[in-house]
C-alpha positions as CSV (number, residue, x, y, z in Angstrom):
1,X,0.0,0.0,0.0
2,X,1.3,3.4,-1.0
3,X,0.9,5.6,2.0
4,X,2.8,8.4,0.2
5,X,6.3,8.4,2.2
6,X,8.5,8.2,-0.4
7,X,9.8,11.1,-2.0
8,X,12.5,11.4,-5.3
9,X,14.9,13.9,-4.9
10,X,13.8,16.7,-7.0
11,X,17.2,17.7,-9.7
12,X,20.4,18.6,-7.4
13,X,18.2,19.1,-4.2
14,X,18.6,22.7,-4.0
15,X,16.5,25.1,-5.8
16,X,14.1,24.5,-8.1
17,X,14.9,26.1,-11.8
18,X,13.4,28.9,-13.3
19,X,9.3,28.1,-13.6
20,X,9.6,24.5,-11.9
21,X,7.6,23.2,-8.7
22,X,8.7,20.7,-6.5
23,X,5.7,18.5,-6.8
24,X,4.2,16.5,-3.8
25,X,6.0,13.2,-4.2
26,X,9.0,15.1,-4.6
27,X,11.6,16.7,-2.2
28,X,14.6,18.6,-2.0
29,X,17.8,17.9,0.1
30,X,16.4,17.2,4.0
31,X,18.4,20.3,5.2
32,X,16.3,22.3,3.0
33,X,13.2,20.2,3.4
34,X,13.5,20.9,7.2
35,X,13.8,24.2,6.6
36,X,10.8,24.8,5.0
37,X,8.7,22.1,7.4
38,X,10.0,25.1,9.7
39,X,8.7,27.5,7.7
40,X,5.4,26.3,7.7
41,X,5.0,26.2,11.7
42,X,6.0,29.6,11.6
43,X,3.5,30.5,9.0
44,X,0.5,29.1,11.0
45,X,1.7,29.6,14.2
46,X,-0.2,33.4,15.0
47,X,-3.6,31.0,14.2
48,X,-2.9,28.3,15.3
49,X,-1.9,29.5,18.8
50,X,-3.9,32.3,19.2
51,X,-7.2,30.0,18.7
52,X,-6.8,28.0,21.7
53,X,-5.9,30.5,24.0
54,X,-8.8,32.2,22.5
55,X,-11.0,28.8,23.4
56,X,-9.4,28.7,27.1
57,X,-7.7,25.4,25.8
58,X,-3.9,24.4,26.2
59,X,-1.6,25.6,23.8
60,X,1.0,22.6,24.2
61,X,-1.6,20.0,23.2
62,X,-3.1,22.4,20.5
63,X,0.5,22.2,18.8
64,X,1.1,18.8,19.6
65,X,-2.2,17.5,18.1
66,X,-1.9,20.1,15.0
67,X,1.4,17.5,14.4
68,X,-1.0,14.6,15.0
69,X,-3.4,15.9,12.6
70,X,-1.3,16.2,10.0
71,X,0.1,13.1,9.9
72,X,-3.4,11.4,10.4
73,X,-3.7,13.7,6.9
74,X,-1.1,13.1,4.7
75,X,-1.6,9.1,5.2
76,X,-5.0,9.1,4.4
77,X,-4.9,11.4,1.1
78,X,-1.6,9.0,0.4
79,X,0.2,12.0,-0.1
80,X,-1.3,13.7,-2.9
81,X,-2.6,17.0,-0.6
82,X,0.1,18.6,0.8
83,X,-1.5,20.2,3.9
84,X,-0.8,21.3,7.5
85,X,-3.7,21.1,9.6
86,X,-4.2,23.7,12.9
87,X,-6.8,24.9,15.1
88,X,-9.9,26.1,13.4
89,X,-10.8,29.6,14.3
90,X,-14.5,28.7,13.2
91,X,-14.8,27.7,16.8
92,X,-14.1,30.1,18.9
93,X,-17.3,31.5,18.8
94,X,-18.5,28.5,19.3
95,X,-16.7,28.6,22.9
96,X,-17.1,31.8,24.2
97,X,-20.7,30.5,23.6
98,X,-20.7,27.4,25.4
99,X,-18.5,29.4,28.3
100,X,-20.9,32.1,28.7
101,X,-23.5,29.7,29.1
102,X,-21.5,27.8,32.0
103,X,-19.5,25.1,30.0
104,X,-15.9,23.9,30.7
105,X,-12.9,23.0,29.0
106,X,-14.5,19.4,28.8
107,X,-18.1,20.8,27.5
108,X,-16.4,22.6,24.8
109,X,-14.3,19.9,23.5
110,X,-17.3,17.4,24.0
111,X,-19.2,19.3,21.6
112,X,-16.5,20.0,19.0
113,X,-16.2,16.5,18.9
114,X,-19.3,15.8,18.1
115,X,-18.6,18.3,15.1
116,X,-15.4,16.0,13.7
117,X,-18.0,13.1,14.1
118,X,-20.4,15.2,11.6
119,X,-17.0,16.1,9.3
120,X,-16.4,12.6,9.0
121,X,-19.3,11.6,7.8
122,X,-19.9,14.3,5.4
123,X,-16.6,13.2,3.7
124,X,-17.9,9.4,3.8
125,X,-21.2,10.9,2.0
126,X,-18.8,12.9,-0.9
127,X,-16.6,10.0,-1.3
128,X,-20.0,7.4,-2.0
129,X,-22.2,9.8,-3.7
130,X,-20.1,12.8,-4.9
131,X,-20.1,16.9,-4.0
132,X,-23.4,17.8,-5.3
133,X,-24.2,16.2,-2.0
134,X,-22.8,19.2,-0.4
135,X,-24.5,21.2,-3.1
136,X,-27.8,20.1,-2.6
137,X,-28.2,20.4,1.2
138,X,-25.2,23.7,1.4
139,X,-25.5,26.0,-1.6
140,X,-23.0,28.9,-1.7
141,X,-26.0,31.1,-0.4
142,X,-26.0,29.0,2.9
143,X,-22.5,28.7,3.1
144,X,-21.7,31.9,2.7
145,X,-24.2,32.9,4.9
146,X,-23.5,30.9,8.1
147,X,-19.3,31.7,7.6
148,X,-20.3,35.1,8.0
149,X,-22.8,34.6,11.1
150,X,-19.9,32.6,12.8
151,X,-17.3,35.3,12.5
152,X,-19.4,38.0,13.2
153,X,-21.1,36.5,15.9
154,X,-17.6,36.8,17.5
155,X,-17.5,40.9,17.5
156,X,-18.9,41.4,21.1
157,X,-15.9,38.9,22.4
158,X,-13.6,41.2,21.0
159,X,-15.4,44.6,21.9
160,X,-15.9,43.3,26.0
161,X,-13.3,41.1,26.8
162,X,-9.9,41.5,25.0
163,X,-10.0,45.5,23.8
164,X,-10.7,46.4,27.2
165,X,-7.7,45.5,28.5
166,X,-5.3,47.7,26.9
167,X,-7.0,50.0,24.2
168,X,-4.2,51.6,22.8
169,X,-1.7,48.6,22.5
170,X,-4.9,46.9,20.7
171,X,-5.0,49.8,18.6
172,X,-1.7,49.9,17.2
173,X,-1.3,46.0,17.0
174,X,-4.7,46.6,14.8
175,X,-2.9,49.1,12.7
176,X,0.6,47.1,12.3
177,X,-1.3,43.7,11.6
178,X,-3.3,45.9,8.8
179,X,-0.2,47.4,7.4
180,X,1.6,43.7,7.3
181,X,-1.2,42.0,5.9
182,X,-1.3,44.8,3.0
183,X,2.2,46.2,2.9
184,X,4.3,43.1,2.9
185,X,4.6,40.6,0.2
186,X,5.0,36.8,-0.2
187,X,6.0,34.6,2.6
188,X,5.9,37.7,5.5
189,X,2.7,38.5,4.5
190,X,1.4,35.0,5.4
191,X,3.0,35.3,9.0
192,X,1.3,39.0,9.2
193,X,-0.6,37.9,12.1
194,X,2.9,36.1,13.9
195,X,4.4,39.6,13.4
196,X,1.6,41.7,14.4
197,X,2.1,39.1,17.7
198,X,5.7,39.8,18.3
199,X,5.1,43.6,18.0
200,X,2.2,43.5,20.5
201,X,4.7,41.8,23.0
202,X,7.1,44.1,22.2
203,X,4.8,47.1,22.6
204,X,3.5,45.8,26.2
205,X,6.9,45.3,27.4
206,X,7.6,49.2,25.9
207,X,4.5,49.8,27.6
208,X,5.3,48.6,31.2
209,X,8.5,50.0,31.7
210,X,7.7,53.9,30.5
211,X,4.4,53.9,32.1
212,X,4.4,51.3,34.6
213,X,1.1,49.2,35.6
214,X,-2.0,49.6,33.8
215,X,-5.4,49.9,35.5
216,X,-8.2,47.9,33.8
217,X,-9.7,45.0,33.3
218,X,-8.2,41.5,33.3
219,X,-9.5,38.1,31.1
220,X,-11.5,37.4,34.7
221,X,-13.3,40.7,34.5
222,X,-11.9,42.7,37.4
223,X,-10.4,45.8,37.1
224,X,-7.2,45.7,38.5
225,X,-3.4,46.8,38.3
226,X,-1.4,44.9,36.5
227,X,1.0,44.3,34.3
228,X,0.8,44.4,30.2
229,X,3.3,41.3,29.8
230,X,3.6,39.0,32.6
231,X,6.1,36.3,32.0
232,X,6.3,35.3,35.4
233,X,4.5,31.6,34.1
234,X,7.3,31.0,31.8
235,X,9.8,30.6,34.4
236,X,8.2,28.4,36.4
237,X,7.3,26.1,33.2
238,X,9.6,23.0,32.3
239,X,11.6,22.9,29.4
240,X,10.1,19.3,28.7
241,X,7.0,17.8,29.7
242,X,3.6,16.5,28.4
243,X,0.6,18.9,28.0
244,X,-2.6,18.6,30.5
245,X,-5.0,16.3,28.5
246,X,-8.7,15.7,29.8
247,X,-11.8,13.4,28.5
248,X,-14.8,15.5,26.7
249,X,-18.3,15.9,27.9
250,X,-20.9,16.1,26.5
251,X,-24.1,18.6,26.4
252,X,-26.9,19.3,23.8
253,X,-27.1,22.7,24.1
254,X,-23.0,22.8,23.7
255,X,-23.7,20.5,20.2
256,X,-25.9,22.4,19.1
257,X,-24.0,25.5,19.1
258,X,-21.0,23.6,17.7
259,X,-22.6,21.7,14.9
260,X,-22.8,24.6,12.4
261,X,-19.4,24.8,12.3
262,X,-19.2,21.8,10.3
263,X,-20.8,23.8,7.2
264,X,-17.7,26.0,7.6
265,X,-14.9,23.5,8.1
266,X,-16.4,21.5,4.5
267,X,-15.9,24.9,3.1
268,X,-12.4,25.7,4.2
269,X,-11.8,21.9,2.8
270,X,-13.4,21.8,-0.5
271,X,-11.4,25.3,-1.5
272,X,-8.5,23.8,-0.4
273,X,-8.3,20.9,-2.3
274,X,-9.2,22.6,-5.1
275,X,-6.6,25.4,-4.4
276,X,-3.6,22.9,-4.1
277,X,-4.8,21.2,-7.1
278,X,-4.8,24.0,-9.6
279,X,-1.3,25.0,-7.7
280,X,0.1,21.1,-8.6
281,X,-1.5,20.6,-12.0
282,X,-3.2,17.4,-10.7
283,X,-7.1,16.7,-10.5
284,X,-7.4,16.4,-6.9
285,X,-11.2,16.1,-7.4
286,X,-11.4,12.5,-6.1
287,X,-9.7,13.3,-2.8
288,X,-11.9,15.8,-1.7
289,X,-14.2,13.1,0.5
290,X,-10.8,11.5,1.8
291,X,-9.9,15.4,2.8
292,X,-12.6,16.0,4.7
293,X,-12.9,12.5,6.6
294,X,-9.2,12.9,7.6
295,X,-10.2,16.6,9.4
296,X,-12.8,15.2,11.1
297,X,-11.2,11.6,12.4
298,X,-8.2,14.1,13.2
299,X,-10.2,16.7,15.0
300,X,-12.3,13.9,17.0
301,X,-8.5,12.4,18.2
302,X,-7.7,15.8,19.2
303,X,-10.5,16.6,21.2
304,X,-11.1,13.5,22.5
305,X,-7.7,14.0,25.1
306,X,-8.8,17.4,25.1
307,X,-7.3,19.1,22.4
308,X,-9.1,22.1,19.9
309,X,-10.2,20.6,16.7
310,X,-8.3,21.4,13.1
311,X,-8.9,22.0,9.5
312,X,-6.4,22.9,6.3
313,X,-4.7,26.5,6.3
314,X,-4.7,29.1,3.9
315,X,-1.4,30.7,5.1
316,X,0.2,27.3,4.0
317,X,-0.6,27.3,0.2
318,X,0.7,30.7,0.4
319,X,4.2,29.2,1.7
320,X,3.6,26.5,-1.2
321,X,3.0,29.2,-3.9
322,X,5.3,31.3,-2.8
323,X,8.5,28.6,-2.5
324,X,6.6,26.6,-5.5
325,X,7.7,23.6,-3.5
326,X,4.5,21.4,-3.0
327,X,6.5,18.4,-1.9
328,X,4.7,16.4,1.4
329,X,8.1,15.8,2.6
330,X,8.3,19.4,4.0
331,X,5.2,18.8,6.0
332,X,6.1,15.5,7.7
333,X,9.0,17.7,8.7
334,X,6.4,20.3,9.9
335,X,4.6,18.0,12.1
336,X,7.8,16.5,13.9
337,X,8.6,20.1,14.5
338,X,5.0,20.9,16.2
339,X,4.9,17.7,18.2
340,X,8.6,19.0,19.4
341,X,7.3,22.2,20.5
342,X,4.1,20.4,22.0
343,X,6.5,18.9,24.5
344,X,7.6,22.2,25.6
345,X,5.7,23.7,28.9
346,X,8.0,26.6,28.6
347,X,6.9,27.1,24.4
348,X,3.5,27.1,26.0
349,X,3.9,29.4,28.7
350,X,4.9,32.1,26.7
351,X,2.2,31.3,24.6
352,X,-0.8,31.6,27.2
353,X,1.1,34.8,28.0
354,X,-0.2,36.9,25.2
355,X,-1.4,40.5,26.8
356,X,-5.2,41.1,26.7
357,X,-4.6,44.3,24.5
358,X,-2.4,42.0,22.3
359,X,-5.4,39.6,21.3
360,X,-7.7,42.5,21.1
361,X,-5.9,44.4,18.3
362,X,-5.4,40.7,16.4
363,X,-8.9,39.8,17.1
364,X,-10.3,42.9,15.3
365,X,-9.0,41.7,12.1
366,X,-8.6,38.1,12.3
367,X,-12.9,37.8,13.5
368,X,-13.5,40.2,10.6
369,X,-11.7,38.2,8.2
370,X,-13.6,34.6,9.1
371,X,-17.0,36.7,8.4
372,X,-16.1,38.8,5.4
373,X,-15.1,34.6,4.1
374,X,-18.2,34.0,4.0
375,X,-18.6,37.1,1.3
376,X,-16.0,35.9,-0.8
377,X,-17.9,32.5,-1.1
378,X,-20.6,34.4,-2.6
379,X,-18.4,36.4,-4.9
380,X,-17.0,33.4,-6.1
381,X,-20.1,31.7,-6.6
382,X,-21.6,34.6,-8.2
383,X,-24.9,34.8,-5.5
384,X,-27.4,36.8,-6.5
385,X,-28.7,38.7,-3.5
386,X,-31.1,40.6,-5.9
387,X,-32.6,37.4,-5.9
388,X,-35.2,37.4,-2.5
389,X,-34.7,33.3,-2.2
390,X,-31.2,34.0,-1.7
391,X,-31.3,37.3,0.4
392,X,-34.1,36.8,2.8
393,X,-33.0,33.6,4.4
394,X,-29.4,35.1,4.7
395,X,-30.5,38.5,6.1
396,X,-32.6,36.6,8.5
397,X,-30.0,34.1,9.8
398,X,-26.9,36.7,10.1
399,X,-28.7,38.8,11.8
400,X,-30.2,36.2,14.7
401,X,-26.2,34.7,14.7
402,X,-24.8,38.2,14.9
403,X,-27.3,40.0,17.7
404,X,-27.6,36.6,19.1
405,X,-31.5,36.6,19.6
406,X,-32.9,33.7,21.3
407,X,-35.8,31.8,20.9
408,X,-36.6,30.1,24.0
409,X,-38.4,26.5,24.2
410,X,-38.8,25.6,27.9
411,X,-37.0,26.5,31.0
412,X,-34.6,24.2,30.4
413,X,-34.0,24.6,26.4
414,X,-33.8,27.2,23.9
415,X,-31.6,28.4,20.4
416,X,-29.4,31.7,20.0
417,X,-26.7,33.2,18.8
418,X,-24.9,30.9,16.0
419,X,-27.2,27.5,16.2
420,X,-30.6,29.3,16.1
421,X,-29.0,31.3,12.9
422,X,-27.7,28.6,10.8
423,X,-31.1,26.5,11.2
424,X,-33.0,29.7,10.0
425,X,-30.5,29.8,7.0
426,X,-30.5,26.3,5.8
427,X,-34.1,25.4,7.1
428,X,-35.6,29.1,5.7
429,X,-33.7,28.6,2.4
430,X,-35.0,24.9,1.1
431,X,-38.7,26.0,2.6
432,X,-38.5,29.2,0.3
433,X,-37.0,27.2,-2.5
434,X,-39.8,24.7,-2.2
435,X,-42.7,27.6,-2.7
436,X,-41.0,29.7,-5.0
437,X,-41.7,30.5,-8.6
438,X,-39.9,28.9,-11.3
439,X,-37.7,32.1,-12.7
440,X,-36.2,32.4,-8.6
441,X,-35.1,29.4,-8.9
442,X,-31.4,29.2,-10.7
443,X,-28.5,27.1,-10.5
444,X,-25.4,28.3,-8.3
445,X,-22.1,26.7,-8.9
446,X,-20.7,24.6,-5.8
447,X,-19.1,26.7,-3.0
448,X,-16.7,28.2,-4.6
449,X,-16.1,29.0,-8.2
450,X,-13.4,26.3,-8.7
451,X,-15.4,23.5,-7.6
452,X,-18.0,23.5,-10.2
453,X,-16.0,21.0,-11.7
454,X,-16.7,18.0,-9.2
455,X,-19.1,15.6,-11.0
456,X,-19.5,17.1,-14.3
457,X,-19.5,14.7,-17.6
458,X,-16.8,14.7,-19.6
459,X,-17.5,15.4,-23.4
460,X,-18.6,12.4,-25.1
461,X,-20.2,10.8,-21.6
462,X,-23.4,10.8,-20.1
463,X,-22.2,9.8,-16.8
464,X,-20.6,11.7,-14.0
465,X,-16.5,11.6,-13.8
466,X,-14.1,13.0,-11.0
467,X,-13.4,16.5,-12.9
468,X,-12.8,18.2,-15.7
């Protein structure tokens, strides 16, 4: 069985000529192979660490799992996706939910891993019976739609918890994340929110030592003085040592609120696989399924010893199109590196020590971004929100998920906020589209514009094939 492990060395193993790509079962010398895997921690490491401390979770087992995950990955698509898969920021809504309703560490991963249950057998479904499965019951209008309602949903967390702390640090960490993400190019564009990170540390430390102690509130809610940066947790932490693990538990509201996430994650997945594919020249169309059962079996292993769930990163591909080296090698070396840092309480320490003003400056635009996604899906798919089928269930639902409105069952049960949203999306859409006219009734390509592809006869065939 070919699990994908072996790699040919790609010319001299040095650099790639002029216009050629390292492709996936390809590698260059293991120095330089290491060296990227390297480069591609780096590149998801603002993410991919700030989302767990944003869900309360550990950021040693968040790492270390990310490594596990991507292993789990690239053996079950046997290679041909080069990926790296971190912590999904879809879910931190999803937590300060379940928190704010009383929930632990345990509730939150419980229900998450309910979620990679759900991703898992999604990807089953696409593998049997194709994409338009995702199509039929997810159009881009309902994607789109409950991407945005997720991110947005997120904009009082930001506004009450993290800004609060230390307005004008957030500020400029805002305005020097903004300027990286726009002013830089290639490969340091892609670690924009790592830099905008590093400057917020630098900034507090600044901070402290011309103005001394600030006076405000703390992630507990008590306004007290304190420090910007304290680092007194990192010298207490061990050089070497496992991360706390725990057992999940599990609550229906908590599901509930989690589930939607799943429409997001098959999202993030399907333009992924499409994105690498048009990046390697090879028709990945037949691994899409396999994609998105691996980030759900990898997210349930991760949250079932208590870890945050995963799914495929952008700020990868642009490490891959901007070294043109696709090869899998590079992120085998990637995961050895995370599960190395994983094993590090003092790598974690300084981690969990990101100031309050810190997060709220990166929050500002990293929340934005998740929501405005859910735009682009419809600009890709070419959603017209002239059309009332497509506007009034989506008006309706982002509006519930972002003011959080509540509908209220018994004493003991009711819908808000993100779950109540998405069912008023999906559920309000297909009703709609049952009683509407004829001429309201179009076809929209699948999720995003690249994907229209999946399932489409070739000329000369009356069947379906894997792609054009």
């Amino acid at each position: 069985m070919d699990l994908g492990v072996r790699w040919k060395l790609h010319g001299d193993g040095r650099t790639p000529a002029p216009g050629a790509v390292v492709r996936p079962d390809e590698r260059l010398s293991w120095p330089r192979t290491f060296g990227l895997g390297a480069q591609h921690v780096v590149a998801m490491f603002g993410a991919s660490f700030v989302a767990p401390v944003l869900m309360g979770l550990d950021p040693n087992l968040a790492i270390m799992m990310s490594g596990v995950a991507t292993v789990i990955f690239l053996l079950s698509t046997r290679g041909r996706v080069p990926s790296y898969l971190g912590c999904s920021l879809s879910f931190v809504g999803v937590a300060a939910v379940i928190r704010a309703q009383g929930g632990t560490s345990a509730t939150v991963t419980g229900a998450v891993f309910v979620v990679g249950v759900a991703l898992f057998l999604v990807g089953l479904a696409v593998q049997k019976f194709g994409a338009r499965i995702i199509h039929a019951v997810m159009p881009p209008i309902v994607t789109g739609a409950v991407v945005m309602l997720i991110g947005f949903n997120l904009a009082p967390v930001t506004a009450s918890t993290y800004w609060p702390q230390d307005q004008w640090t957030a500020l400029l960490v805002m305005l020097f994340t903004g300027l990286a993400v726009v002013c830089l190019r290639g490969f340091w564009s892609r670690i924009a929110i790592f830099l905008g990170l590093l400057f917020g540390y630098g900034i507090s430390w600044l901070f402290d030592r011309v103005f001394g102690r600030i006076h405000s509130v703390t992630g507990g809610g008590q306004a007290t003085d304190h420090w910007r940066l304290d680092l007194s947790g990192v010298g207490k932490a061990e050089w070497v040592g496992l991360p706390s693990f725990h057992a999940p538990s599990f609550q229906w509201s908590a599901i509930l609120v989690a589930l939607p996430v799943v429409i997001a994650l098959v999202a993030e997945n399907a333009g992924h696989v499409k994105a690498v594919g048009e990046m390697t020249g090879d028709n990945l169309d037949d691994k899409l399924g396999v994609a998105i059962s691996a980030d759900g079996a990898a997210s349930m292993l991760s949250t079932a010893v208590g870890g945050p769930p995963n799914t495929t990163y952008s700020e990868n591909i642009g490490v891959m199109a901007a070294t043109r080296v696709y090869s899998t090698a590079a992120y085998w070396a990637a995961a050895c590196f995370a599960l190395l840092f994983g094993l590090c309480p003092k790598f974690g320490a300084i981690v969990a020590a990101i100031p309050g003003g810190v997060l709220g400056g990166i929050t500002v635009i990293l929340y934005g971004m998740i929501g405005l996604l859910g735009a682009q899906i419809w600009i890709n798919s070419k959603v017209d929100l002239r059309n009332p089928l497509n506007l009034v269930p989506a008006a309706a639902g982002i509006i519930i998920g972002v003011g959080n409105v509540s509908l209220k069952f018994s004493e003991n049960f009711s819908l808000s906020g993100i779950a109540l949203g998405t069912i008023v999306v999906i559920t309000g859409y297909h009703a709609l589209r049952a009683m509407a006219p004829a001429h309201l009734k179009t076809q929209e390509p699948l999720l995003d514009e690249g994907t229209s592809t999946y399932d489409e006869p070739s000329p000369g065939e009356g069947g379906r094939s894997a792609g054009a």
